[in-house]
C-alpha positions in Angstrom: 26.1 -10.1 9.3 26.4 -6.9 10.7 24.1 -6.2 14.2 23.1 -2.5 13.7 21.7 -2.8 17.6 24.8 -4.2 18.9 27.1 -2.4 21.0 30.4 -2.7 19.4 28.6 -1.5 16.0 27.2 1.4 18.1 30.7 2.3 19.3 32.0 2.1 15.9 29.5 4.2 14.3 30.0 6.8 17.0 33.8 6.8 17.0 33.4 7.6 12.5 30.7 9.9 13.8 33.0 11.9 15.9 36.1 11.4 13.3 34.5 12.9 10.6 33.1 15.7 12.0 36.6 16.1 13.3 37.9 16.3 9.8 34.7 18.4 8.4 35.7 21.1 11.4 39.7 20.5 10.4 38.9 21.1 7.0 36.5 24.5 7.3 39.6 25.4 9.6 42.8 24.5 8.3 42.9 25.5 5.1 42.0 28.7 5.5 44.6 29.5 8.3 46.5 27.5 5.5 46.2 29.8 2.6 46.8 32.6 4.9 50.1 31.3 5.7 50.8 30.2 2.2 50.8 33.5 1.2 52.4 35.6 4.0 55.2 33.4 3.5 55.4 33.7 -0.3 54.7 37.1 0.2 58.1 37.1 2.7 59.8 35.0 0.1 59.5 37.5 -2.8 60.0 40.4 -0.8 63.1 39.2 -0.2 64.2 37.5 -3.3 63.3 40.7 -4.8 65.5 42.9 -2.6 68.7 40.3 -3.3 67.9 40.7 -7.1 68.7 44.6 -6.5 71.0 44.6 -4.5 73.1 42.0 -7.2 72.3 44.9 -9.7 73.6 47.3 -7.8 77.1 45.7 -8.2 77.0 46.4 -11.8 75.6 43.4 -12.9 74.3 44.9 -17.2 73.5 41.2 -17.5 71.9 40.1 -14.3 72.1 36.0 -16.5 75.4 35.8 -15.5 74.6 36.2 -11.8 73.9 33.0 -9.6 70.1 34.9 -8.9 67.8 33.1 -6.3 65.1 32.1 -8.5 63.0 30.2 -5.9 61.6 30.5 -2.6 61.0 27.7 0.5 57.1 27.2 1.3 56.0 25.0 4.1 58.7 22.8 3.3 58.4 23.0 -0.8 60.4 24.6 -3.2 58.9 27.2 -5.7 60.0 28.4 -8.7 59.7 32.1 -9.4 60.8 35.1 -11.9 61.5 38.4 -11.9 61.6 41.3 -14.2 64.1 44.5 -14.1 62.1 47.4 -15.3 63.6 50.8 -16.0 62.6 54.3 -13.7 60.2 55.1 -17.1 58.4 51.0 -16.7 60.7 49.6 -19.6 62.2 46.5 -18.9 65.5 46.0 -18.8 66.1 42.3 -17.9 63.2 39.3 -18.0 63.5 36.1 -17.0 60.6 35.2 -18.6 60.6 36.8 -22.3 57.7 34.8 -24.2 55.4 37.1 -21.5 57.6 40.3 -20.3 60.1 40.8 -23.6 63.1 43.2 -23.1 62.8 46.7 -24.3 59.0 46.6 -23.8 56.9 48.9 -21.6 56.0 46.8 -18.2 52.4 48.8 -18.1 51.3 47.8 -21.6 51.6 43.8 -21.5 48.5 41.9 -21.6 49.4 40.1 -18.0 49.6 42.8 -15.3 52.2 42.3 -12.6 50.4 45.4 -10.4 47.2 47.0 -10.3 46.9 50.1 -12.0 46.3 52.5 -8.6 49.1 54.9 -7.2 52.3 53.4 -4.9 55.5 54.1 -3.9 58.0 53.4 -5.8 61.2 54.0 -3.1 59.8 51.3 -0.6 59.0 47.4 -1.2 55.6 46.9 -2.5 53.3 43.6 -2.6 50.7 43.1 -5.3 47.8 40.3 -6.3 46.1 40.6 -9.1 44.6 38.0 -10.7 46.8 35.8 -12.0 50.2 37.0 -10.1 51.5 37.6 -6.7 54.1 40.5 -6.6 57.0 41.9 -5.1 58.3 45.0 -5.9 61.6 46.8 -4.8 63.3 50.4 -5.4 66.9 49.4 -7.0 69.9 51.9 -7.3 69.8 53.7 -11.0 66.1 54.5 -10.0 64.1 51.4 -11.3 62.5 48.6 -9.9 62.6 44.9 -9.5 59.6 42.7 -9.8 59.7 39.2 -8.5 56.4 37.5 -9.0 54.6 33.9 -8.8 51.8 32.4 -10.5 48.6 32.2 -8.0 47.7 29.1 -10.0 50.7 27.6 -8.8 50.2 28.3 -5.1 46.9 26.8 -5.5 48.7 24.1 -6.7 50.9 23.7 -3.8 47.6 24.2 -1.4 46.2 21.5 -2.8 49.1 19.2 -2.8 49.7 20.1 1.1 45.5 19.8 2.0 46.2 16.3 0.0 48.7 15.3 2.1 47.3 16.5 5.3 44.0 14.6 4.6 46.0 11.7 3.3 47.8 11.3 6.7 44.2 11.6 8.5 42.6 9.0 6.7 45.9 6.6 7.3 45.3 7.7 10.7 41.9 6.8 10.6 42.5 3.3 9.3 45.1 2.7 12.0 42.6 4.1 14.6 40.0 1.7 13.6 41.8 -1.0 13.3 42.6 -0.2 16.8 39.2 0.3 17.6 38.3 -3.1 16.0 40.6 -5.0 18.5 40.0 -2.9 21.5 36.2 -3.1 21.0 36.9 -7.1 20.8 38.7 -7.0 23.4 35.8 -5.6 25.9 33.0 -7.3 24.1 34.5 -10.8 25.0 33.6 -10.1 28.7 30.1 -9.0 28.4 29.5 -11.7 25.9 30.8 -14.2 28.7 28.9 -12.2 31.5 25.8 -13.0 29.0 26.9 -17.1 29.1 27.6 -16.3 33.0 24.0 -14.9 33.2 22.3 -17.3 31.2 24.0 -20.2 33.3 23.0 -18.8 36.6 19.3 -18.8 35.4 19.0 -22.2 34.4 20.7 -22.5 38.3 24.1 -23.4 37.0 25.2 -21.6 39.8 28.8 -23.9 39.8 29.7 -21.3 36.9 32.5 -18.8 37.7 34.2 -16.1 35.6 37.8 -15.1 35.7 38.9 -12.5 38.1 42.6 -11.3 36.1 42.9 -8.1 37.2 41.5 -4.6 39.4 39.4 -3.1 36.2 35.7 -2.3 35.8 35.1 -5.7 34.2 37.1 -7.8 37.0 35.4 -5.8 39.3 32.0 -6.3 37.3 32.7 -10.1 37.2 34.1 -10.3 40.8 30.1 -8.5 41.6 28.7 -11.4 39.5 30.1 -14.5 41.3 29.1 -13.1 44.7 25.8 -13.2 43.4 25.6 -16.4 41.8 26.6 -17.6 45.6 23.9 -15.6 47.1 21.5 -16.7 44.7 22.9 -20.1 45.5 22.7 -20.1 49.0 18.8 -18.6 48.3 18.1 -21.1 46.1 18.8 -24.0 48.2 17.0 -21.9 51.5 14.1 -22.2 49.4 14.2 -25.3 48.4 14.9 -26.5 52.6 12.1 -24.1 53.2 9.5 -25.9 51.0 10.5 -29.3 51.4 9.9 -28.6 55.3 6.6 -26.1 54.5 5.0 -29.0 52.5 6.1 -31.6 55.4 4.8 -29.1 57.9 1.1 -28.9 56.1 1.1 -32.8 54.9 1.2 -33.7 58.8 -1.8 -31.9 60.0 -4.0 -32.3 56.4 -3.0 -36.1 57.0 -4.7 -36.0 60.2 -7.2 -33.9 59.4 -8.0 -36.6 56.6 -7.7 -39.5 58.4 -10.4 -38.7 61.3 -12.7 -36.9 59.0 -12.7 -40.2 56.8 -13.5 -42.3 59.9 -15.8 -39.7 60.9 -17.4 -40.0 57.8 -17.7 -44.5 57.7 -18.9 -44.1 61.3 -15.5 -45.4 63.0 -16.0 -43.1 65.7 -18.8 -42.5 68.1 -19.4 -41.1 71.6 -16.2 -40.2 73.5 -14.1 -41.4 70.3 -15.9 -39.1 68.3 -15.5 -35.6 70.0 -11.8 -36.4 70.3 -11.6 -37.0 66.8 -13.4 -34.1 66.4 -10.9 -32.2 68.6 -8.5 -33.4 66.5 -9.6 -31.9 63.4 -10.0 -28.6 65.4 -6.1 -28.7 66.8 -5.1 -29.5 63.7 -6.6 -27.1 61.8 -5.7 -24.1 64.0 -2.0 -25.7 63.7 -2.6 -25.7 60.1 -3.8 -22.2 60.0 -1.0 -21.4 61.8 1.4 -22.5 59.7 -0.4 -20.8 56.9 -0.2 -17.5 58.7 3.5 -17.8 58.9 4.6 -18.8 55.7 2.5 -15.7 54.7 4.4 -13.6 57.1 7.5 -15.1 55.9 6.7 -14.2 52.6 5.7 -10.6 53.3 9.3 -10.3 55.1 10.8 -11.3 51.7 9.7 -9.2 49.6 11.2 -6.0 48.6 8.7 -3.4 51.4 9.4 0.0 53.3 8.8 -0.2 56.7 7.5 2.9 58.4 9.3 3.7 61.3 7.3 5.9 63.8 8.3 5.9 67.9 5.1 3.7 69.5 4.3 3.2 73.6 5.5 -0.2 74.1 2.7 -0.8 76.7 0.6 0.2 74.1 1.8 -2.9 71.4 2.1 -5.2 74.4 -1.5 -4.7 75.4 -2.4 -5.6 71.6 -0.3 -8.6 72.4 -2.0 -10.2 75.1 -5.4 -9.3 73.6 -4.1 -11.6 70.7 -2.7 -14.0 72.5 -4.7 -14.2 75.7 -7.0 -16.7 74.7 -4.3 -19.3 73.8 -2.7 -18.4 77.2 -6.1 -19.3 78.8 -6.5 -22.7 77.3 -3.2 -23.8 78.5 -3.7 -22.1 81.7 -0.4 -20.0 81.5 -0.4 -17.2 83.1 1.4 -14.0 81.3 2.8 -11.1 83.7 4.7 -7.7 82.4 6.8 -5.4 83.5 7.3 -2.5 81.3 8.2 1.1 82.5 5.5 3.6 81.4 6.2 5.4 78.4 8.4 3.1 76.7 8.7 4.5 73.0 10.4 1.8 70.5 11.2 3.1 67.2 9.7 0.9 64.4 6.6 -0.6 62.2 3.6 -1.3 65.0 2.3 -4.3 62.9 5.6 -5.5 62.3 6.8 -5.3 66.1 3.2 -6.9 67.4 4.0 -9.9 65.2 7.4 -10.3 66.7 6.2 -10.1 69.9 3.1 -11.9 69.0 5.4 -15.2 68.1 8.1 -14.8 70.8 4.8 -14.7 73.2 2.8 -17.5 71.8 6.1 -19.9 71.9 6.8 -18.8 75.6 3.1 -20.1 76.2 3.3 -23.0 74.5 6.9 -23.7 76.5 5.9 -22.7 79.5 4.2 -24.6 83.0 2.7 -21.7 84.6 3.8 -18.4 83.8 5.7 -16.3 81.1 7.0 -13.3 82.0 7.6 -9.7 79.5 10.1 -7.2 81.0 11.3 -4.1 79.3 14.6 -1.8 80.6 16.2 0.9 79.2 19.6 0.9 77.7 22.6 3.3 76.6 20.6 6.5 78.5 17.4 5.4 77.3 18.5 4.8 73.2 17.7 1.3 73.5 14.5 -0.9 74.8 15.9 -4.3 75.7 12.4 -6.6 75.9 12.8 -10.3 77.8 10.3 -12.8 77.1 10.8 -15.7 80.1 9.2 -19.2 80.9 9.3 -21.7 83.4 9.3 -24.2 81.2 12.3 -26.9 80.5 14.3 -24.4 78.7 16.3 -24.8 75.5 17.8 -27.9 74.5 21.8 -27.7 73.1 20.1 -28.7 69.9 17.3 -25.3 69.6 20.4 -23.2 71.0 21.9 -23.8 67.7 18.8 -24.1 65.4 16.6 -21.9 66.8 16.1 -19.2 63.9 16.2 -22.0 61.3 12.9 -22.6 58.9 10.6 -25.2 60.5 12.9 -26.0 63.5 10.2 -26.9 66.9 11.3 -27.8 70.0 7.8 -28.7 70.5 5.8 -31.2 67.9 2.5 -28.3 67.7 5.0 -25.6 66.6 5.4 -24.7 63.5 8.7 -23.9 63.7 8.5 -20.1 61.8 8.1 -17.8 65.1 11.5 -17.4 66.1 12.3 -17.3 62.4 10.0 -14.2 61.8 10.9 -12.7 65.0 14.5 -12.4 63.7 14.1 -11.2 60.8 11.7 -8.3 62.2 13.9 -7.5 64.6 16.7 -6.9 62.3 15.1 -4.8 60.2 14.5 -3.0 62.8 18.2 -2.5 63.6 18.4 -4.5 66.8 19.5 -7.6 68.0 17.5 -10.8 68.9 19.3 -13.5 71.4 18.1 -16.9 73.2 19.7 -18.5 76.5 18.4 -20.6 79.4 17.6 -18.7 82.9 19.6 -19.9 85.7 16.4 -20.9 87.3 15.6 -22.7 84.6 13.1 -21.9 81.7 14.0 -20.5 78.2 14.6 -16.5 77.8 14.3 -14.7 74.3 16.6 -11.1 74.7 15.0 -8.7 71.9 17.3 -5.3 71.8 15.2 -1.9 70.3 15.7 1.6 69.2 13.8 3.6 71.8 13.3 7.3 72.1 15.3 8.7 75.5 12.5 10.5 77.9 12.4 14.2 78.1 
C-alpha cells in the first residue's frame, strides 16, 4: 500500500514532478530549434544538390538518366530522397525525375503542384522556395535554364517526427533507468531513518543498551553517531534521577517517620512534662528539616529546567547582607557567629536570586559545621575580572569521604543536612561561568572557594 505522507513517496513524486516539467520545457523548446535546423539543412542540401545537377549538365549531359545524379541529401543523420526537374530559359521542362507530376515538354508554371511561388526572382543566382507542399532549390544552369531540386514538406514532417520520437523515446528510457535508480537510492537512505525510528522508539521505552552502526563520515553516520551520545546522556540522566529519588524519598521518610511517631505518642498520651516538649521539639526540628528538604528539591528542580538567567552586575555586600538577614536566625540558635570581609563595591556579574541561594546554602552549611565562627571573604582576581568568595569554619573540616562526594545528591556530612546545598551551589555557580572548590584550612575547619565574574572598578 502506497503511503502518500511518506517521505520516499514525497521524493518520488517530486523527482516525476521535476522530470516532466523537464520534458514539457524540452519539448516547447526543442522541436522548434529542431525544425529550424531541419530545414536550414535541407535547405543547404538542395542548394547544393541542385548546383551539382547543373553543373553535370553543363558537361553535355542531353539525358541527365545516364548520369550517376545525387538524388538524396543527409539530415541529422537520415537519408532523404529528393527530385529535381530541368526546366528550359522559357519554364518548359526539359528533364523530370518525377513524370506522373512534372511530365517532359510541359510548361513548369502551368502544373497543378507549384514548385515556386508566383512573385518576381532572380533567375542568375540560387533561389529557395516553400510553398505548400514543397521545399525548393533553384539554380541558373549554362544554356540559360534552371534546375529545381525539391522535397516534399510532408516528408520532413515525417522525419521530425521520427527524430522527436526518438528523442522522447531515449528520455522516457532515461527516465525508467533514473527511477529505478531513484527507487534503490531512496531505499537505501530510508533504511537509516526507519532504524533511527527503532533506535528512538527503543530509547523511550529506556532501552538505552541500543546502539546504531557508525560505517562511515556521512550525514547519517554523523546523524546516528549524534543519537548514541544521547541515549548515553539520557542514560546517565535517567539513572541520576532515579539515585536522586530513591535518596529524596529516603530523605523525607526519615523526618515524616519521626514526625509520625511522636505525634502518635503525643496523641495516646505517651509523653508528658519534660518528655513532652522534647517530643514536641522534635516535631518542630524535624519539620524545618523537612521543609528544608522540600525547598531544595524545588531549587533543584527549578535549576533543571530549561530557564534564562538574567545577568546584571550586583554589589556583593549588598547580596551578602540579604544573606545574613536569611540566615542570621539559624546562626543565632547555634550560637555561631558569622564575620565578613568584603571590599566595598564588589560587583559580581550574575542572577541576584540565584547568587543569594548559593550563598544562602554554602552559609547555612558553614553554620551547621562550624563551633564558633564562619568567616565570608571576598578578593579580587585577574585585575579585578573575577570575585573569588571563601566561606570558612572552625569546624572538624572535611572528611576524605565529603572531599569526593561533596556535590553528589543527598550526600551530608552531618545527619540534619539534607545533603542538596553544595549540590545547588554548584550548579549556580556554573551557570554562572565560574568555578566552585572545597578543601580543608590548615588551621583546621572546612573552606568552600566560589570563583565570579566581577566588573573591574573605574
Amino acid at each position: 500500500m502506497v503511503k502518500w505522507k511518506s517521505i520516499s513517496t514525497k521524493i518520488l513524486i517530486s523527482y516525476l514532478a521535476v522530470v516532466g516539467f523537464t520534458f514539457l520545457v524540452t519539448a516547447l523548446t526543442f522541436y522548434p530549434i529542431m525544425a529550424g535546423v531541419l530545414q536550414k539543412r535541407a535547405e543547404i542540401g538542395l542548394e547544393k544538390q541542385a548546383w551539382q545537377i547543373a553543373h553535370n549538365i553543363s558537361l553535355g549531359a542531353q539525358y541527365p538518366e545516364k548520369f550517376e545524379l545525387p538524388l538524396t541529401v543527409l539530415l541529422l543523420g537520415r537519408t532523404v530522397e529528393t527530385d529535381f526537374v530541368w526546366a528550359s530559359p522559357q519554364d518548359v521542362i526539359i528533364y523530370s525525375t518525377d513524370q506522373l507530376l512534372f511530365p517532359t515538354g510541359r510548361l513548369l508554371d502551368r502544373r497543378p503542384v507549384e514548385l515556386r511561388p508566383d512573385r518576381p526572382y532572380d533567375r542568375s543566382q540560387a533561389n529557395i522556395f516553400e510553398t505548400e507542399h514543397y521545399l525548393t532549390a533553384e539554380v541558373p544552369e549554362s544554356i540559360g535554364g534552371t534546375v529545381l531540386t525539391y522535397v516534399s514538406l510532408a516528408t520532413l514532417q515525417a522525419l521530425q517526427q521520427e527524430i522527436l520520437f526518438t528523442v522522447f523515446g531515449s528520455l522516457v528510457a532515461a527516465l525508467a533507468v533514473a527511477l529505478l535508480i531513484a527507487f534503490f537510492l531512496i531505499r537505501h537512505l530510508v533504511r537509516p531513518l526507519r532504524a533511527l525510528e527503532d533506535f528512538a522508539q527503543a530509547v523511550g521505552n529506556r532501552q538505552f543498551d541500543r546502539r546504531l552502526e557508525v560505517s562511515s563520515d556521512h550525514e547519517l553516520s554523523q546523524l546516528a553517531t549524534a543519537f548514541n551520545q544521547m541515549s548515553d546522556q539520557l542514560q546517565g540522566y535517567d539513572e541520576s534521577m532515579r539515585s536522586f529519588f530513591q535518596n529524596a524519598s529516603h530523605e523525607l521518610k526519615t523526618p515524616l517517620m519521626s514526625i509520625n511517631g511522636y505525634a502518635e505518642g503525643i496523641r495516646d498520651g505517651v509523653f508528658t512534662g519534660a518528655e513532652l516538649d522534647k517530643a514536641l521539639d522534635v516535631i518542630q526540628t524535624e519539620s524545618q528539616r523537612l521543609r528544608n528538604v522540600v525547598e531544595n528539591i524545588i531549587d533543584m528542580t527549578i535549576l533543571d529546567q530549561p530557564h534564562s538567567p538574567y545577568f546584571l552586575p550586583h554589589n556583593l555586600d549588598y547580596i551578602m547582607d540579604s544573606v545574613l538577614y536569611s540566615v542570621g536566625g539559624y546562626a543565632l540558635e547555634r550560637g555561631v557567629e558569622v564575620e565578613t570581609d568584603i571590599p566595598s563595591q564588589t560587583l559580581v556579574i550574575g542572577d541576584w536570586d540565584h547568587l543569594h541561594s548559593a550563598l544562602v546554602n554554602l552559609l547555612s552549611n558553614g553554620i551547621r559545621h562550624a563551633h564558633r565562627r564562619v568567616t565570608v571573604r571576598a578578593t579580587l582576581l585577574e585585575g579585578g575580572n573575577r570575585a573569588k568568595i571563601e566561606v570558612a569554619d572552625d569546624g572538624a573540616g572535611f572528611t576524605k569521604n565529603d572531599l569526593l562526594h561533596a556535590f553528589d545528591h543527598f550526600y551530608s556530612g552531618a545527619p540534619s543536612g539534607s545533603g542538596l546545598g553544595l549540590t545547588i551551589a554548584r550548579k549556580i555557580v556554573q551557570e554562572h561561568g565560574g568555578t566552585i572548590t572545597i578543601h580543608n584550612a590548615a588551621s583546621g575547619g572546612a573552606v568552600v572557594e566560589v570563583v565570579l565574574r566581577a566588573v573591574p572598578k573605574l
